[in-house]
C-alpha positions in Angstrom: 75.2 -19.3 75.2 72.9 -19.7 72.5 69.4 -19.0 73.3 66.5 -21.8 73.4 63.7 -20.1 71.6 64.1 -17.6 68.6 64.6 -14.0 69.3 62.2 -11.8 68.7 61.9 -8.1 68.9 60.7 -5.3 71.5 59.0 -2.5 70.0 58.0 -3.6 66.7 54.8 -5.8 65.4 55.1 -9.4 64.6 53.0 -11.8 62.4 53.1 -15.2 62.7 50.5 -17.7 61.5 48.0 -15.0 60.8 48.3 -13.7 64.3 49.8 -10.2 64.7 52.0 -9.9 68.1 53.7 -7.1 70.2 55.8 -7.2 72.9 57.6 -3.8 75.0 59.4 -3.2 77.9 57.1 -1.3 80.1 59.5 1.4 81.1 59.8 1.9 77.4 55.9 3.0 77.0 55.7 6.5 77.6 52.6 7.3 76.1 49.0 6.5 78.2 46.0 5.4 76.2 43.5 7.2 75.2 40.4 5.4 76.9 37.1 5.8 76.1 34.5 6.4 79.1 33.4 2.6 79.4 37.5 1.7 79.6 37.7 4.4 82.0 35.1 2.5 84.5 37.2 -0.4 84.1 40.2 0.9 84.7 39.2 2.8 88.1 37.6 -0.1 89.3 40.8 -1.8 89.3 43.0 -1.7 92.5 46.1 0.8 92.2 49.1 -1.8 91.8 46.7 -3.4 88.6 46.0 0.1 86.9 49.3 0.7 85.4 49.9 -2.8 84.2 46.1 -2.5 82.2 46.8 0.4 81.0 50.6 -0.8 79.1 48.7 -3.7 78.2 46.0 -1.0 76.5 49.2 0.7 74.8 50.2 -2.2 72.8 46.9 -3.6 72.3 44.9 -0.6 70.7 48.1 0.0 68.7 48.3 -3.5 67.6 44.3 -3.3 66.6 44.6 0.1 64.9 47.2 -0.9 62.5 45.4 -4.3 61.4 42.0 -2.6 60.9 43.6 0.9 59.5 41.6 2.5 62.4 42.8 5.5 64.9 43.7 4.5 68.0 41.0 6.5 69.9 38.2 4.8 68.1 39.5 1.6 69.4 37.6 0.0 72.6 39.1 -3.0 74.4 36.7 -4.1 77.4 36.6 -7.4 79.6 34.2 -9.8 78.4 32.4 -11.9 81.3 34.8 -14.2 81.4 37.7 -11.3 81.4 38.9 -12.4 78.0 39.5 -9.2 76.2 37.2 -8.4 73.0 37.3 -5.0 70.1 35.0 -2.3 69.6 36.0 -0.2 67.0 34.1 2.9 66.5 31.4 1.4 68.4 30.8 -1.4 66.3 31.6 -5.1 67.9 34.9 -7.0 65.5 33.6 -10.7 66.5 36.4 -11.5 63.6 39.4 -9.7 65.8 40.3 -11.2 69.3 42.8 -10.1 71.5 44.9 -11.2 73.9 47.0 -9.4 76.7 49.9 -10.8 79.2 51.9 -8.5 81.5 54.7 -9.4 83.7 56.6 -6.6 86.3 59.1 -5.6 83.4 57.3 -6.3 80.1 54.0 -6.1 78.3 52.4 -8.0 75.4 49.5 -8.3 73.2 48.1 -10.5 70.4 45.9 -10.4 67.8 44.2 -13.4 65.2 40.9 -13.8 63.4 40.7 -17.2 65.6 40.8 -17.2 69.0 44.3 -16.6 70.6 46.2 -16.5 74.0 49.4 -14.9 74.5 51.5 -15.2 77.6 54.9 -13.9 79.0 56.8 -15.2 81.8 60.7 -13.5 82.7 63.1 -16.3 83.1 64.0 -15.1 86.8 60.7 -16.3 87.6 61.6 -20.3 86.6 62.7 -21.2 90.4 58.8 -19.9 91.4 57.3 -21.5 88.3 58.7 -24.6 89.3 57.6 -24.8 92.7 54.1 -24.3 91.3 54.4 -26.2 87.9 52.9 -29.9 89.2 49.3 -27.9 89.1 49.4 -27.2 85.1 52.3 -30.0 83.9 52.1 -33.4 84.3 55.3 -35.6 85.0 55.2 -36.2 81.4 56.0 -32.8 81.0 58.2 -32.3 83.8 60.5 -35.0 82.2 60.1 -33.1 78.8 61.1 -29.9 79.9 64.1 -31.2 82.5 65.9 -28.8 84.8 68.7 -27.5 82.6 67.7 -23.8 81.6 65.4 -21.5 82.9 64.3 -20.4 80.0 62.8 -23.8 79.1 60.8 -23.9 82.1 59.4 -20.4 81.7 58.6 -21.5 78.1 56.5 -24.2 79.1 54.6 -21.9 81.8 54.1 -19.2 79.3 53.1 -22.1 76.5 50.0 -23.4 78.8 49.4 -19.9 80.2 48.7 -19.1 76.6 46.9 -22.3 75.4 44.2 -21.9 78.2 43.7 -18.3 77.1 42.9 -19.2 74.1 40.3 -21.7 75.6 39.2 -18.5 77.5 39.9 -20.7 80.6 42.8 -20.5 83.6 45.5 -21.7 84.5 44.2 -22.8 87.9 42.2 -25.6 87.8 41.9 -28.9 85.5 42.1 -26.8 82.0 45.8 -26.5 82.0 46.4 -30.5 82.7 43.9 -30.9 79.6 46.2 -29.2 77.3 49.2 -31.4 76.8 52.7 -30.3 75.8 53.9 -32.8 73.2 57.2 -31.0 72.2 59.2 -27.8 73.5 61.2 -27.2 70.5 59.4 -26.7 68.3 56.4 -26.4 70.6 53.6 -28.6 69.7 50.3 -28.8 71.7 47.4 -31.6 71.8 44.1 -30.2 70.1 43.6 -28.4 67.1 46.0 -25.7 68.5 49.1 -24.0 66.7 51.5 -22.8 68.5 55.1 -20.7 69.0 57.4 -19.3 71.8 60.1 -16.6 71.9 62.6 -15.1 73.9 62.7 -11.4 74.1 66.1 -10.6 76.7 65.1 -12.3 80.1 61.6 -12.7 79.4 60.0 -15.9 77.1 57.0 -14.9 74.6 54.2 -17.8 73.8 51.7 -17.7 71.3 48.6 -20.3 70.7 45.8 -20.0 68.4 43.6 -22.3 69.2 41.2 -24.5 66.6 42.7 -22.4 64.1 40.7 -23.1 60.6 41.8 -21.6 57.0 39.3 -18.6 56.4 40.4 -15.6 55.2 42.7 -14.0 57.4 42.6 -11.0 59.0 42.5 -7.6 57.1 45.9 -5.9 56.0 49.4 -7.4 55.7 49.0 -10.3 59.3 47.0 -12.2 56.6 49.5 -13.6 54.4 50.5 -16.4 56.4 53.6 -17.7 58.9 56.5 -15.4 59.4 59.3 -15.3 61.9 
């Protein structure tokens, strides 16, 4: 059966629209951060079952932020902003220019980078049936009847699209910030706003990406700011 979304890639860095992206099986990350001593307060604070999920998330995203800014890893700081939105140090300086976004899910991990604020968002396609039961507190009927019942990987695409979108707005998914965001089309996804967006399918799990009020400033630095790419 062919696949609803484009395929994308495990292991290996993405660009698209100026935005870098990542996603990895978890069981394939072998290798812990290193984390400087402010990320190690975070991290302990953090209940046992969330640590190892932060930490993969870490993985990808220091990785993802030390090839863009041609930095080592270990000078790269990613710490929770007030709002928990995640935002760069690198070598102890602030990158206002570089936001990041994280999503985890039990079996995979991904992470997203843009000069203008971005969300990513996974959501594995055996999760649809639960998504579903949930969905009339982010999608309207409008959007029900857009998305139908026919795959699972539609409905988990739509989840992970406004999961994403109100990341980007540094908002949640609980609450009236997800109905604010409309879904206009599924493929290709198009959202209301000044937002740009894209969803894949990695295996069993679905991939969105939203840059939100993107604008046409120079891109970030390094090879992610060329322009749109598969």
């Amino acid at each position: 059966m062919d696949s609803t979304f484009p395929s994308i890639a495990p292991g290996h860095i993405h660009r698209w629209g100026g935005a870098g992206l990542i996603v990895a099986r978890r069981s394939d990350l072998d290798q812990a951060p290193l984390l400087t001593p402010a990320e190690q307060r975070v991290v302990r604070a953090l209940p046992a079952w969330r640590q190892a999920e932060w930490l993969a998330g870490r993985v990808l995203a220091k990785r993802l932020v030390s090839e863009v800014v041609a930095a080592p890893a270990s000078d790269v700081e990613i710490l929770p902003r007030d709002d928990g939105s995640p935002h760069v140090v690198v070598g102890g300086s602030p990158m206002p220019a570089v936001n990041v976004s994280i999503s985890h899910t039990t079996r995979h991990v991904a992470a997203a980078l843009a000069p203008e604020s971005v969300g990513v968002d996974l959501c594995e396609t055996v999760s649809a049936a639960a998504v579903r039961r949930v969905a009339d507190h982010a999608l309207s009927p409008g959007e029900l009847s857009l998305i139908g019942t026919d795959r699972p990987e539609v409905m988990a695409g739509a989840w992970a699209l406004k999961e994403a979108a109100v990341k980007a707005d540094r908002s949640s998914i609980f609450g009236d910030a997800a109905r604010r965001i409309a879904i206009l089309g599924l493929r290709p996804p198009v959202l209301g706003g000044r937002r740009r967006a894209m969803v894949w399918q990695a295996g069993d799990v679905v991939l969105a990406l939203v840059l939100a009020h993107p604008a046409t400033p120079p891109g970030l630095p390094g090879a992610l700011s060329r322009g749109p790419a598969g």
